[in-house]
N, CA, C and O of each residue as an XYZ file, in Angstrom:
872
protein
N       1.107     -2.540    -26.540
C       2.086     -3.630    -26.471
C       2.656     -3.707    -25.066
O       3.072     -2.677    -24.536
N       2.706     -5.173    -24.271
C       3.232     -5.019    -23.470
C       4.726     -5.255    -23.328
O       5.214     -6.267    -23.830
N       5.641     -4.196    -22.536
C       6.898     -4.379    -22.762
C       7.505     -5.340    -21.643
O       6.795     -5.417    -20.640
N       8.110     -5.723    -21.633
C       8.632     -7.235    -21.084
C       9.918     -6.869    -20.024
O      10.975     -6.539    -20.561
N       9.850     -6.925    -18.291
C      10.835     -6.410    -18.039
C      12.010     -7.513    -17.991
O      11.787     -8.715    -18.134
N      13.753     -6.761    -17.693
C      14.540     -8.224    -17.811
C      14.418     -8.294    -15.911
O      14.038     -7.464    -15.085
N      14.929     -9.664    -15.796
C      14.783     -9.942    -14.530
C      16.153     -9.737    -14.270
O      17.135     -9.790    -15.011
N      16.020     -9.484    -13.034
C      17.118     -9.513    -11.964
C      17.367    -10.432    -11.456
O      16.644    -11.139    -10.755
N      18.775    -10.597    -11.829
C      19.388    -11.747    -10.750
C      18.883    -12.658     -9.680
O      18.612    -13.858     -9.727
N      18.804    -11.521     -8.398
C      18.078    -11.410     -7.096
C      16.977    -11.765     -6.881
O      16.614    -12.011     -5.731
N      16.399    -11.848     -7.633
C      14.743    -12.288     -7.427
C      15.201    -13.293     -8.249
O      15.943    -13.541     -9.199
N      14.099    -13.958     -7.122
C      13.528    -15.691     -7.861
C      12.241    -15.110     -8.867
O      11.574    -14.076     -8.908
N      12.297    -16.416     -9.661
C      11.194    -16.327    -11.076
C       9.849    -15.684    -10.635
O       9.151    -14.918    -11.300
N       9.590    -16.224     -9.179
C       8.104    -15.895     -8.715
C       8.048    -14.519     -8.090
O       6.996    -14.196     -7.538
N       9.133    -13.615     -8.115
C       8.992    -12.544     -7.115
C       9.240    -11.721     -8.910
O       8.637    -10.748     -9.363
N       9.886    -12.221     -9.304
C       9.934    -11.415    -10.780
C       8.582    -11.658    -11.482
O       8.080    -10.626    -11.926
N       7.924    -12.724    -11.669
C       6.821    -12.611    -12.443
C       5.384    -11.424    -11.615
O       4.591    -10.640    -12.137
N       5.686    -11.941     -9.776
C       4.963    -10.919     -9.143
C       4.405     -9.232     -9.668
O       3.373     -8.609     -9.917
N       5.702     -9.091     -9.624
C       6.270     -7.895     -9.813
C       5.994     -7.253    -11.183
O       5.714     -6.055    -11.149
N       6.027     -7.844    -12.353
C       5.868     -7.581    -13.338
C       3.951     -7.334    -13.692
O       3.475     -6.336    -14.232
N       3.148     -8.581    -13.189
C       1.945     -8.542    -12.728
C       1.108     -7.571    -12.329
O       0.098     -7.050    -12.803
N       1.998     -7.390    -10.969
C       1.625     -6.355    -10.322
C       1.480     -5.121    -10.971
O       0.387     -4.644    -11.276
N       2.522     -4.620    -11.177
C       3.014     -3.234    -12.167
C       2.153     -3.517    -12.975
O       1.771     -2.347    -12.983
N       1.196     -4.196    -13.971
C       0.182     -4.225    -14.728
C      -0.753     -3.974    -14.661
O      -1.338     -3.396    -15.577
N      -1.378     -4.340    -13.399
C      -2.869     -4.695    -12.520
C      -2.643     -2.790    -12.345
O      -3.527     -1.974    -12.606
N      -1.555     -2.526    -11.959
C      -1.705     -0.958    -10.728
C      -1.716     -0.083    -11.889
O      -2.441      0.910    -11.829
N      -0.729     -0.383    -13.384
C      -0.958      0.653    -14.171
C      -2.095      0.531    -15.351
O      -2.163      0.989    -16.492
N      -2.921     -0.262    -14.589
C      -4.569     -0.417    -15.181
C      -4.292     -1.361    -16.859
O      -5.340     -1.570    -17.470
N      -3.170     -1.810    -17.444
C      -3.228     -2.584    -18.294
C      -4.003     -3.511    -18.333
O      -4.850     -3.578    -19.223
N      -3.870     -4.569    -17.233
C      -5.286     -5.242    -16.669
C      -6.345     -4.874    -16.700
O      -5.648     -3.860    -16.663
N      -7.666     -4.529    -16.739
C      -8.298     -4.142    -16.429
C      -9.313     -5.113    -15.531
O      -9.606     -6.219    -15.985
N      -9.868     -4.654    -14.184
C     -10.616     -5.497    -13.108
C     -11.754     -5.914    -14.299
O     -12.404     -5.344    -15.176
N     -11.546     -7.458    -13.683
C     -12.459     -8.468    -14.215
C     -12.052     -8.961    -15.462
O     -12.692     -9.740    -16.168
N     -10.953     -8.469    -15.698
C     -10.322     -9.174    -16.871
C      -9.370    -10.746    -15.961
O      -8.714    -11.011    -14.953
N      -9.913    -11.358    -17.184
C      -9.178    -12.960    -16.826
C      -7.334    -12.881    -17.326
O      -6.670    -12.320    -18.198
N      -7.062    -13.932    -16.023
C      -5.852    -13.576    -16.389
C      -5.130    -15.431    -16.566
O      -5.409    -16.273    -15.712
N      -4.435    -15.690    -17.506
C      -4.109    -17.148    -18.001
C      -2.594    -17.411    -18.014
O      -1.658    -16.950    -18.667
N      -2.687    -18.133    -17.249
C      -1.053    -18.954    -16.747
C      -0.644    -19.040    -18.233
O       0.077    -18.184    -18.744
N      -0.980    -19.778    -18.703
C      -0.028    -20.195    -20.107
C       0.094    -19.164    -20.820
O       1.170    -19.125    -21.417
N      -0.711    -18.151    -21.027
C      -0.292    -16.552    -21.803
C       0.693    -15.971    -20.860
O       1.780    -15.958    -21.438
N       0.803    -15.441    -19.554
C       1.626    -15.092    -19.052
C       2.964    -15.863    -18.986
O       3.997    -15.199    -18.906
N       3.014    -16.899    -19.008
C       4.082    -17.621    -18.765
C       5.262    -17.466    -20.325
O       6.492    -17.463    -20.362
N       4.228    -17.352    -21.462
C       4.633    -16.853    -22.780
C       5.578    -15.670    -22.968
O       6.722    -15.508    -23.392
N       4.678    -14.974    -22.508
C       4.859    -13.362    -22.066
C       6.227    -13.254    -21.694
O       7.112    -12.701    -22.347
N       6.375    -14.052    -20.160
C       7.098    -13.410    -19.196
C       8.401    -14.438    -19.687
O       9.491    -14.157    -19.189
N       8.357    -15.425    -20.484
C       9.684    -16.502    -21.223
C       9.722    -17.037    -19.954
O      10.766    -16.766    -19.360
N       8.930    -17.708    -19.340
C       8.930    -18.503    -18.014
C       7.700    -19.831    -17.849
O       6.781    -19.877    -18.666
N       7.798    -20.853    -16.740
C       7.443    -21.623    -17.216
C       5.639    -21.534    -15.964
O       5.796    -21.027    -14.854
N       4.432    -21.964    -16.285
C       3.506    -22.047    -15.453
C       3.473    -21.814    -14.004
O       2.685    -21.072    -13.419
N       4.901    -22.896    -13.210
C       4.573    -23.017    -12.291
C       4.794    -21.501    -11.011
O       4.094    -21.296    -10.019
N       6.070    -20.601    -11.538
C       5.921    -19.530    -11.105
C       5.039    -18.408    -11.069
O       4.849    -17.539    -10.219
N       4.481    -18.660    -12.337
C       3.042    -17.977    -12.859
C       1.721    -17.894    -11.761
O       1.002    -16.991    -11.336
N       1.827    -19.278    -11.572
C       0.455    -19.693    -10.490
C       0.836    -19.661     -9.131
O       0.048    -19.926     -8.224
N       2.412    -19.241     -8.899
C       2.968    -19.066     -7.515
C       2.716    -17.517     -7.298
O       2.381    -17.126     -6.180
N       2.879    -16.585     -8.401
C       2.553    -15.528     -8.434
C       1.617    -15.178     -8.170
O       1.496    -14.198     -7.436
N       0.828    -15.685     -8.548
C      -1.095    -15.479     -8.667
C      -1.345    -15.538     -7.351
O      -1.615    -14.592     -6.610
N      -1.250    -16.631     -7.091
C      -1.895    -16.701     -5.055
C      -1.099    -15.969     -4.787
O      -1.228    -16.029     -3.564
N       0.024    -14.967     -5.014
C       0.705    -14.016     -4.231
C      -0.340    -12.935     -4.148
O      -1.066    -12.711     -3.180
N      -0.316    -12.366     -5.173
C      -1.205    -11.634     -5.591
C      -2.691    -11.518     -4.920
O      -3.456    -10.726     -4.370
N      -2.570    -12.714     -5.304
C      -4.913    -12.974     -4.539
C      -4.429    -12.869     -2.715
O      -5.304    -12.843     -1.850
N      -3.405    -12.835     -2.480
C      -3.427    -12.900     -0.954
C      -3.049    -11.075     -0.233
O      -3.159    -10.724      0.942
N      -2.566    -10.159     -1.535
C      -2.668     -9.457     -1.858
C      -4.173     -8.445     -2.205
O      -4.098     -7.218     -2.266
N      -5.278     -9.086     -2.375
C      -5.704     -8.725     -2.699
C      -6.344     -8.008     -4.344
O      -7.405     -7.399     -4.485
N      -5.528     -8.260     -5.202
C      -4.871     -7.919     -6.314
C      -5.861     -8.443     -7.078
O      -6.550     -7.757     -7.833
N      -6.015     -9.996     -6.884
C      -6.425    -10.727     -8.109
C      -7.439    -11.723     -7.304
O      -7.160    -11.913     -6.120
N      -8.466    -12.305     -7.781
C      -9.453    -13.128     -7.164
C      -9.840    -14.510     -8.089
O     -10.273    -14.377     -9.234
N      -9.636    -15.855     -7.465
C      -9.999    -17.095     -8.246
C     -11.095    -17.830     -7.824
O     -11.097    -18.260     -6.670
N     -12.243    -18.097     -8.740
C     -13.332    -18.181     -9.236
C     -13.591    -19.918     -9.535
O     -13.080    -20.308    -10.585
N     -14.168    -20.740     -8.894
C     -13.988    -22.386     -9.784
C     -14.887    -22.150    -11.010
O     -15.968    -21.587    -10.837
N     -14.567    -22.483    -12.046
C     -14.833    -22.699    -13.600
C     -14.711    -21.140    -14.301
O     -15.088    -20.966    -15.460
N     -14.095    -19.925    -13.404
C     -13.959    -18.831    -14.132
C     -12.670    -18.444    -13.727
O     -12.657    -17.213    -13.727
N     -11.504    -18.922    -13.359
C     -10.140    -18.652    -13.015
C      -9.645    -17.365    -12.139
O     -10.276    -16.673    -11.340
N      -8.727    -17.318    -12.434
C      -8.386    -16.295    -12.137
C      -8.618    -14.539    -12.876
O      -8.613    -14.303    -14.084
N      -8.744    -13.841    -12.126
C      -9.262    -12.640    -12.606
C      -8.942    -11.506    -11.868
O      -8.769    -11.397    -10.654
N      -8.868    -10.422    -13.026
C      -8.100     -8.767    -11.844
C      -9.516     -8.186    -10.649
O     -10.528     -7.725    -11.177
N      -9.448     -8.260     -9.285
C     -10.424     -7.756     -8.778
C     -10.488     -6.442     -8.621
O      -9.605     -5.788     -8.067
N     -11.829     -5.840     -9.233
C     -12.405     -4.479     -8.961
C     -12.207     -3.921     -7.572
O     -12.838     -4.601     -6.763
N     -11.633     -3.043     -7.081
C     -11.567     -2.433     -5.824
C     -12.881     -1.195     -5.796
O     -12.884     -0.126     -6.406
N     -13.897     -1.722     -4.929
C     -15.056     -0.473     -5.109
C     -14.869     -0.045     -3.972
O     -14.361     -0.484     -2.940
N     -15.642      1.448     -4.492
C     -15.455      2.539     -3.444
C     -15.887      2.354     -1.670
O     -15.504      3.008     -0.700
N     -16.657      1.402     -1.748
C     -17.562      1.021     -0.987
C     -16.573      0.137      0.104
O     -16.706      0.332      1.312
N     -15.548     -0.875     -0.429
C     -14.271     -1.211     -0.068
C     -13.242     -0.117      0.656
O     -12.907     -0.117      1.841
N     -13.049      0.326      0.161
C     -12.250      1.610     -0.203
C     -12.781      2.318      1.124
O     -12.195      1.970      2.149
N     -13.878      3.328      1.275
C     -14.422      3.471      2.709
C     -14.617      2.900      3.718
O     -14.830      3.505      4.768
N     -14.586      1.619      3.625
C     -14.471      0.699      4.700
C     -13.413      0.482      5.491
O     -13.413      0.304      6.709
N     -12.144      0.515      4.439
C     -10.975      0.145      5.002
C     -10.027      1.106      5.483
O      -8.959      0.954      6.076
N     -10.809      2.401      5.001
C     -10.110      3.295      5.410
C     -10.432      4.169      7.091
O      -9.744      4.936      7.765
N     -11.991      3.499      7.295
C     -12.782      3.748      8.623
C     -11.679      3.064      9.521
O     -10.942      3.600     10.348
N     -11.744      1.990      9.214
C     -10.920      1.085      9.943
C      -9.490      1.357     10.073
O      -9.044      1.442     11.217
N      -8.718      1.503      9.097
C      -7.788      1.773      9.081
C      -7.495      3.467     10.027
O      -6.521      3.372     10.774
N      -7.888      4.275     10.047
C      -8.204      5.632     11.222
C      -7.683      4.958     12.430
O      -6.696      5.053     13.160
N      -8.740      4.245     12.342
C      -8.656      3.275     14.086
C      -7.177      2.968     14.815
O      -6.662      3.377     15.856
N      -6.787      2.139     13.863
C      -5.434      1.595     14.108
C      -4.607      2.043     14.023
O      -3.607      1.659     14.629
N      -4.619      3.209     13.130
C      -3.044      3.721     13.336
C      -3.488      4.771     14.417
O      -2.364      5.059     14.827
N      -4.068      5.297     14.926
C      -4.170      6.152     15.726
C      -4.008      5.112     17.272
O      -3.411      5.591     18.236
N      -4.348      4.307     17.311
C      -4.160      3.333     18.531
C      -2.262      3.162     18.462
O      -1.486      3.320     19.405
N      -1.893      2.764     16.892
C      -0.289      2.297     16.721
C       0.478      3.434     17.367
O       1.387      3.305     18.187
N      -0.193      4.975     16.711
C       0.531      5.552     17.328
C       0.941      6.048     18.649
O       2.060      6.448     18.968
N       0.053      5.980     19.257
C      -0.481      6.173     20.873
C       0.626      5.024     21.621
O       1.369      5.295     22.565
N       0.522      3.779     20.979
C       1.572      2.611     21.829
C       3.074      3.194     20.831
O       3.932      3.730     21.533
N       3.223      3.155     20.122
C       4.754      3.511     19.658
C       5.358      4.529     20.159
O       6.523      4.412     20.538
N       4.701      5.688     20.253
C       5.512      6.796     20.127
C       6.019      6.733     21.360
O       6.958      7.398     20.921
N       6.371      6.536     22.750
C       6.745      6.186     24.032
C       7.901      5.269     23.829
O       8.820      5.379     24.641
N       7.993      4.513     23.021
C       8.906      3.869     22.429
C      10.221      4.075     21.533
O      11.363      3.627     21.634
N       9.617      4.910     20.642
C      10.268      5.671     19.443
C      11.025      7.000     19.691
O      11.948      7.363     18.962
N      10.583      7.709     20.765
C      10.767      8.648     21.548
C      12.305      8.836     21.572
O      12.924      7.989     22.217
N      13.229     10.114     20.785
C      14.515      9.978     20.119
C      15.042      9.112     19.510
O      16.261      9.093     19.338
N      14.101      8.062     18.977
C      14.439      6.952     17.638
C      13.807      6.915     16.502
O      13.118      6.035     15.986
N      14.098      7.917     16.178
C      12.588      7.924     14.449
C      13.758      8.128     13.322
O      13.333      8.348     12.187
N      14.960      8.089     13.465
C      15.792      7.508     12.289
C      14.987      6.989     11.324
O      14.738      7.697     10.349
N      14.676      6.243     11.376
C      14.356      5.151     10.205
C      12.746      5.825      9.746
O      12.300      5.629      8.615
N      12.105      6.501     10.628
C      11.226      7.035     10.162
C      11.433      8.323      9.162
O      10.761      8.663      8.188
N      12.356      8.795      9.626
C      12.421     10.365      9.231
C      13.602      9.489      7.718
O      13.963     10.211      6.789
N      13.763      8.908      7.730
C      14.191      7.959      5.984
C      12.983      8.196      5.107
O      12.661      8.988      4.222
N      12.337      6.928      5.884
C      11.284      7.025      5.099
C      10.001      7.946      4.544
O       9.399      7.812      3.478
N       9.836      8.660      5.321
C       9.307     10.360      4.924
C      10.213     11.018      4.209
O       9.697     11.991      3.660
N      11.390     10.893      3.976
C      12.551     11.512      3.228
C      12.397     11.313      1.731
O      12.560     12.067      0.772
N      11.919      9.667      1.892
C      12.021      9.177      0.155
C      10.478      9.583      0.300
O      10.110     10.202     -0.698
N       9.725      9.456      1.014
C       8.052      9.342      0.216
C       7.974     10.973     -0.477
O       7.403     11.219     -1.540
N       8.674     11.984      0.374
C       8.662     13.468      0.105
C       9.518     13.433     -1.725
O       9.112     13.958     -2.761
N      10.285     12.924     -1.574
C      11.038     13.191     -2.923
C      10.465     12.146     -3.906
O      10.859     12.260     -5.067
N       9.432     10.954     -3.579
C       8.907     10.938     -4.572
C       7.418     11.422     -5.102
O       6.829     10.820     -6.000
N       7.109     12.096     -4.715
C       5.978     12.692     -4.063
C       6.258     14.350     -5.017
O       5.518     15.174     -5.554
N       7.426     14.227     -4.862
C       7.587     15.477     -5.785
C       8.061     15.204     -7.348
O       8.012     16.124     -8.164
N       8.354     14.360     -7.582
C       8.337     13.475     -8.999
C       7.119     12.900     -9.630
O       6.967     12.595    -10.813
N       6.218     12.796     -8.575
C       4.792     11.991     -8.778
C       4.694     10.409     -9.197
O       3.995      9.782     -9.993
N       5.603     10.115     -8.391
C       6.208      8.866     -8.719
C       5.533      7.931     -8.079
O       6.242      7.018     -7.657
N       4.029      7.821     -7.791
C       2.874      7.331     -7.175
C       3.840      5.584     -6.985
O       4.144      5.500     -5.795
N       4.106      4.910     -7.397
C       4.681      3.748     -7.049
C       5.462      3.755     -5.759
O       5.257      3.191     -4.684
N       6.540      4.663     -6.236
C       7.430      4.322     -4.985
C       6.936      5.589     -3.782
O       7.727      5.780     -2.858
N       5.801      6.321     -3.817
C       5.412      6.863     -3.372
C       4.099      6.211     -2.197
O       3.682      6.525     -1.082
N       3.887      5.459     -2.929
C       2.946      4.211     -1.732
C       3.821      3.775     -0.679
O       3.780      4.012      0.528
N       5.035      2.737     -1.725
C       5.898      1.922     -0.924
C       6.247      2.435      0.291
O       5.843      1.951      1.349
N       7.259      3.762      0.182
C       7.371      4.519      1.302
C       6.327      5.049      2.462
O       6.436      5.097      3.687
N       5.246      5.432      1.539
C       3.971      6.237      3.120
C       3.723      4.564      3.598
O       3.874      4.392      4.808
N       3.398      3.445      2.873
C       3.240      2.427      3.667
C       4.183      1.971      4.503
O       3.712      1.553      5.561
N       5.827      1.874      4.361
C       6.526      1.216      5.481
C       6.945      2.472      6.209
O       7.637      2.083      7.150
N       6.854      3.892      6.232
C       6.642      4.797      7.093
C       5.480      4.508      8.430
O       5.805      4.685      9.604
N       3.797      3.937      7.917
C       3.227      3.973      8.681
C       3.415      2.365      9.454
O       3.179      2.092     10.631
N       3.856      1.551      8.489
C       4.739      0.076      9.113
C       4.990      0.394     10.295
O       4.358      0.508     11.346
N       6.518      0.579      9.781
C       7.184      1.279     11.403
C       6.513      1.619     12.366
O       6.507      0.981     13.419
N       5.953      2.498     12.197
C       4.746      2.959     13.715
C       4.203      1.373     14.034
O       4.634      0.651     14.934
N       3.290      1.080     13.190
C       2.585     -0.563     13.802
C       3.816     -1.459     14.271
O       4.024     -1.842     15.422
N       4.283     -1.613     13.588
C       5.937     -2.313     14.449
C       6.075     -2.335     15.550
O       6.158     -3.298     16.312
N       6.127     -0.819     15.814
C       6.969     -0.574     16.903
C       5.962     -0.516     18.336
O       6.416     -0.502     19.480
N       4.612     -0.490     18.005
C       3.441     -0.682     19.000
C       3.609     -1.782     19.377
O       3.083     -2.090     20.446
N       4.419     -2.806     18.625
C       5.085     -4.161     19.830
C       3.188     -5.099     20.185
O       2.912     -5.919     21.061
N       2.324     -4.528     19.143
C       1.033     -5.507     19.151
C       0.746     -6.466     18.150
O       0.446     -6.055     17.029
N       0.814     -8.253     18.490
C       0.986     -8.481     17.114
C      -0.644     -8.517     16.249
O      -0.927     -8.513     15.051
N      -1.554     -8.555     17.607
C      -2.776     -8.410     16.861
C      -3.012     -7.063     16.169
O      -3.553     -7.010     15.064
N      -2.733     -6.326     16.620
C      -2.995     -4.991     15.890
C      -2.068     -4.756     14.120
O      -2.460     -4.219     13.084
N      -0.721     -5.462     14.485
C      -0.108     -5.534     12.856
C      -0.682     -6.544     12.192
O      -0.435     -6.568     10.987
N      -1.323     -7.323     12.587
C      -1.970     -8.271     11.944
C      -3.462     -7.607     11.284
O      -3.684     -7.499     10.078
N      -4.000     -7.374     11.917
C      -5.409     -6.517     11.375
C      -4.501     -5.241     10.457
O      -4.938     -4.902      9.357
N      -3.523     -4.745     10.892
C      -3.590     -3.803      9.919
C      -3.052     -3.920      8.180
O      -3.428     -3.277      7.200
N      -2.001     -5.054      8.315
C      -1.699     -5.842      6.882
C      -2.776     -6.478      6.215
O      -2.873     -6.702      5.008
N      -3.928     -6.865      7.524
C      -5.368     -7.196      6.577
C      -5.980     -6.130      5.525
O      -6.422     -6.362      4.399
N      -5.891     -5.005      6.148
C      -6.517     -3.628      5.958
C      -5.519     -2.893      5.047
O      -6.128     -2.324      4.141
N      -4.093     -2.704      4.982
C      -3.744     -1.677      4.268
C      -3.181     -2.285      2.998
O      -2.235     -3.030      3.255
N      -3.363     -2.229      2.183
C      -3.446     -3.327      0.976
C      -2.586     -1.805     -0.005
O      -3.100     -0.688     -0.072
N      -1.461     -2.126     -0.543
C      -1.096     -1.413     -1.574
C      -2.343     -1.323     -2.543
O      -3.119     -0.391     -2.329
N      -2.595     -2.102     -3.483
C      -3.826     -1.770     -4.259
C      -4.939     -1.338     -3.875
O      -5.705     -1.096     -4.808
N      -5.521     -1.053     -2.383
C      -6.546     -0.099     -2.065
C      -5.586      1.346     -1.743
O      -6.231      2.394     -1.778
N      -4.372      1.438     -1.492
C      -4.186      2.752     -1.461
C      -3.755      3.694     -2.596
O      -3.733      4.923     -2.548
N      -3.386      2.826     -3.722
C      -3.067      3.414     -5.068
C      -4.384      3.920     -5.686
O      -4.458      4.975     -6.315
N      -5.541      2.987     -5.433
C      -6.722      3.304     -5.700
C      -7.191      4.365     -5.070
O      -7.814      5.255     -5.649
N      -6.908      4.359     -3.725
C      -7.645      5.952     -3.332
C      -6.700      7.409     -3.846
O      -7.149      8.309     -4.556
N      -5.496      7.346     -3.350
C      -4.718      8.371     -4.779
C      -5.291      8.829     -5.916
O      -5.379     10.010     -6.254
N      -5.818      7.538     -6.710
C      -5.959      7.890     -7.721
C      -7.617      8.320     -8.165
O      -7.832      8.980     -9.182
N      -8.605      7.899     -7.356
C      -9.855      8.594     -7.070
C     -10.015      9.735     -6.381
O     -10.626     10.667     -6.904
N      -9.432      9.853     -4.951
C      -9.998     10.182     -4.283
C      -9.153     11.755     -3.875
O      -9.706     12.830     -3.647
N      -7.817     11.488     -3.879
C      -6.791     12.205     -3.083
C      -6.632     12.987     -4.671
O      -7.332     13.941     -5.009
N      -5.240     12.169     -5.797
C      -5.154     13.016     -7.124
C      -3.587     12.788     -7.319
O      -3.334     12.008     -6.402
N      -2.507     13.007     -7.934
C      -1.383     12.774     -7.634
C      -0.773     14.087     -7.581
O       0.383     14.237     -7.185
N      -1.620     15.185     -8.024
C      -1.112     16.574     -7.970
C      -1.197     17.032     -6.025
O      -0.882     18.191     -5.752
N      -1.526     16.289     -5.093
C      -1.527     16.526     -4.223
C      -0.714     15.356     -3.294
O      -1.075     15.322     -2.117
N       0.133     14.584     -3.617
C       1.155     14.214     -3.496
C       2.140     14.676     -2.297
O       2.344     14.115     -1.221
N       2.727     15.962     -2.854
C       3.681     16.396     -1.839
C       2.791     17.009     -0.326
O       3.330     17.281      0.746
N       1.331     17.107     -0.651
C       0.912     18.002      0.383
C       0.509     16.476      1.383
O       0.689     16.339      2.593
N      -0.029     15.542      0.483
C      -0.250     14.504      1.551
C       1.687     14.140      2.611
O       1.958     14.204      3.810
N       2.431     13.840      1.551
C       3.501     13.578      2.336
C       4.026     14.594      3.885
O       4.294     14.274      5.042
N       3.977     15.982      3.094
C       4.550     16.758      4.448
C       3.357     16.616      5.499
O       3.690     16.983      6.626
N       1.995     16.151      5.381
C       1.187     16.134      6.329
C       1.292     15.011      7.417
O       0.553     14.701      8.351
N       2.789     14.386      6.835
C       3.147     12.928      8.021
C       4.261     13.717      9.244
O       4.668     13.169     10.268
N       4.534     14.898      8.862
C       5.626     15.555      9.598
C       5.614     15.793     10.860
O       6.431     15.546     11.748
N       3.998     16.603     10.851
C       3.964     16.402     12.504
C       3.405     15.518     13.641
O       3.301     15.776     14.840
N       2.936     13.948     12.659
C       2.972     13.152     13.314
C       4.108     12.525     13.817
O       3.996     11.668     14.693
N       5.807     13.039     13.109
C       6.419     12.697     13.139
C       7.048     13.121     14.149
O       7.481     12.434     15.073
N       7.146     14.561     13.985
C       7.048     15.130     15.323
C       6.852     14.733     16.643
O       7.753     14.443     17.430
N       5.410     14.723     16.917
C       4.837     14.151     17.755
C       5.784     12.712     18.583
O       6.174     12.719     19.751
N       5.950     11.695     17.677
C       6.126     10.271     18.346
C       7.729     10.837     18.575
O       8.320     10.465     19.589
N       8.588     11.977     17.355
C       9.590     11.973     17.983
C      10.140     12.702     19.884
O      11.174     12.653     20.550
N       8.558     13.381     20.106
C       8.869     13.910     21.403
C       8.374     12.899     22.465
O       8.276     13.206     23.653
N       8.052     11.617     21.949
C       7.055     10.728     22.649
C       5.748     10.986     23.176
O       5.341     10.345     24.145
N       5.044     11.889     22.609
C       3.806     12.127     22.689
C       2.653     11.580     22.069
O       1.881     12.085     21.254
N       2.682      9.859     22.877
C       1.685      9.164     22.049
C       0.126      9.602     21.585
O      -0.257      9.412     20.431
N      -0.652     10.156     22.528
C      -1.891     10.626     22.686
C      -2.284     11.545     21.323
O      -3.350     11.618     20.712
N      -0.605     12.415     21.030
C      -0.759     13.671     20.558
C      -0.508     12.620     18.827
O      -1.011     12.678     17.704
N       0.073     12.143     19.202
C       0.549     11.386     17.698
C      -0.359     10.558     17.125
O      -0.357     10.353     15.911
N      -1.253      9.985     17.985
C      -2.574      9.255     17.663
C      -3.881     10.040     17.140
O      -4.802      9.704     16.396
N      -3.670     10.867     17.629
C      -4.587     11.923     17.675
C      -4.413     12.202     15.787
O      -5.371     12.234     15.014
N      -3.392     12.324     15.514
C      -2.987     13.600     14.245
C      -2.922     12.208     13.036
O      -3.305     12.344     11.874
N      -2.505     11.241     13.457
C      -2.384      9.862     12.487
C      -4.084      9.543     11.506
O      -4.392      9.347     10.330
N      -4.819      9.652     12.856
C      -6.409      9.365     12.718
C      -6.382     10.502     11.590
O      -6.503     10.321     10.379
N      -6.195     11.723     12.269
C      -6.784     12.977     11.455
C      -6.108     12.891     10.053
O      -6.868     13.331      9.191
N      -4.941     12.469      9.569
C      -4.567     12.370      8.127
C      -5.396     11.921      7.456
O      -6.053     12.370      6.517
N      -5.345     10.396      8.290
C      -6.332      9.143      7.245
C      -7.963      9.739      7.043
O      -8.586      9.787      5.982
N      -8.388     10.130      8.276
C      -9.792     10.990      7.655
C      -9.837     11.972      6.915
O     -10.909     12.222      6.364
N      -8.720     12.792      6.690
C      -8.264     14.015      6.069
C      -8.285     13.941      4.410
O      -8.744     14.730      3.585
N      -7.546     12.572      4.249
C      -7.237     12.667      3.002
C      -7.710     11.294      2.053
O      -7.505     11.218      0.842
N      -8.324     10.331      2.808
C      -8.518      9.033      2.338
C     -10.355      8.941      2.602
O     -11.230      8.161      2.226
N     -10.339      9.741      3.144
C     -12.445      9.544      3.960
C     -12.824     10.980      2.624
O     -12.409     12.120      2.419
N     -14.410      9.502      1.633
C     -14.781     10.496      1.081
C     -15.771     11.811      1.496
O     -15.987     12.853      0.877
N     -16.196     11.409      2.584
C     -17.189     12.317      3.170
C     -16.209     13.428      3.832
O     -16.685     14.564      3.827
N     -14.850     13.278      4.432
C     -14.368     14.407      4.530
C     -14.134     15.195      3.374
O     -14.186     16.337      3.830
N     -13.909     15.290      2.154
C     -13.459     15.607      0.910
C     -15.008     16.192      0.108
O     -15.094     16.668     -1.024
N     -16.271     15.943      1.234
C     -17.680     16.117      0.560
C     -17.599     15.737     -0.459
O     -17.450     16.657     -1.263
N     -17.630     14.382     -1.072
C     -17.921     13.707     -2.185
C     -18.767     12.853     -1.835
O     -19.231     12.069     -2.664
């Protein structure tokens, strides 16, 4: 049965139906390649179509969900094959982000050392949700602050919440959680002494560390 969340105030209909969606697709209720129908959801959620289908292209721009002419909308399969790709790529860039940020950041990682704060404590709950949120606007920040807009642009192409929940949950495990989090520390380190080279260097080595299946010999 699906349970129905109440909405919040604060959010408009379309960031609430998002959201609710979402949380479906990630806790596999959906299942990829299952069709998904405005007028059932809209049932569902006691709301009317048009936020439904505002949701959806949120989603498909997301990556999340994929629309088909004469087969609609539908949950897209994230394959492994994806999954290694984006994570080759993804090496690249943050190791470049970090190299331009940390010169920058250099006695300003406040806001970093936050966000490693919450990813660590949820990380020890296994609270894989808000455990993305955080390692992703942790490694944000760094692309931010590299002050490149082509480079944050390729990398919001590339780091897709639903390909990184997916590798967690293949590849990494959630029982290893806290060990991925403290392994952001001494990159943290690093950009906090402004040692871009050194911080680029160790960024790359996570993402191959813990997201590359051939490092993991699988």
């Amino acid at each position: 049965m699906v349970v129905k969340k109440q909405i919040n105030k604060r959010q408009s209909t379309r960031e609430y139906v998002k959201e609710a969606l979402m949380g479906r697709i990630l806790d596999g209720l959906y299942a990829p390649g299952e069709r998904l129908i405005e007028l059932q959801i809209a049932q569902e959620l006691e709301t009317s179509q048009g936020p439904v289908r505002e949701a959806l292209r949120d989603l498909e721009a997301l990556g999340l969900v994929e629309s088909q002419q004469y087969r609609g909308t539908r949950v897209r399969e994230i394959t492994e094959q994806e999954i290694e790709d984006s994570y080759q790529v993804r090496s690249v860039l943050e190791q470049l982000a970090a190299e331009l940020a940390a010169p920058k950041l250099k006695d300003k990682t406040e806001l970093l050392e936050k966000q490693l704060q919450l990813s660590q404590q949820a990380a020890s709950r296994r609270d894989l949700k808000r455990y993305a949120h955080h390692d992703m606007e942790f490694h944000r920040l760094i692309v931010e602050a590299a002050g490149n807009e082509l480079l944050a642009e390729l990398w919001n192409s590339v780091v897709l919440e639903s390909r990184f929940i997916a590798t967690i949950k293949r590849r990494i495990g959630e029982e290893e959680l806290e060990h991925l989090a403290d392994a952001h520390e001494p990159i943290l380190e690093a950009i906090r002494a402004g040692n871009g080279v050194k911080a680029g260097r160790l960024a790359r080595e996570l993402i191959n560390t813990f997201h590359s299946a051939k490092q993991q010999g699988k």
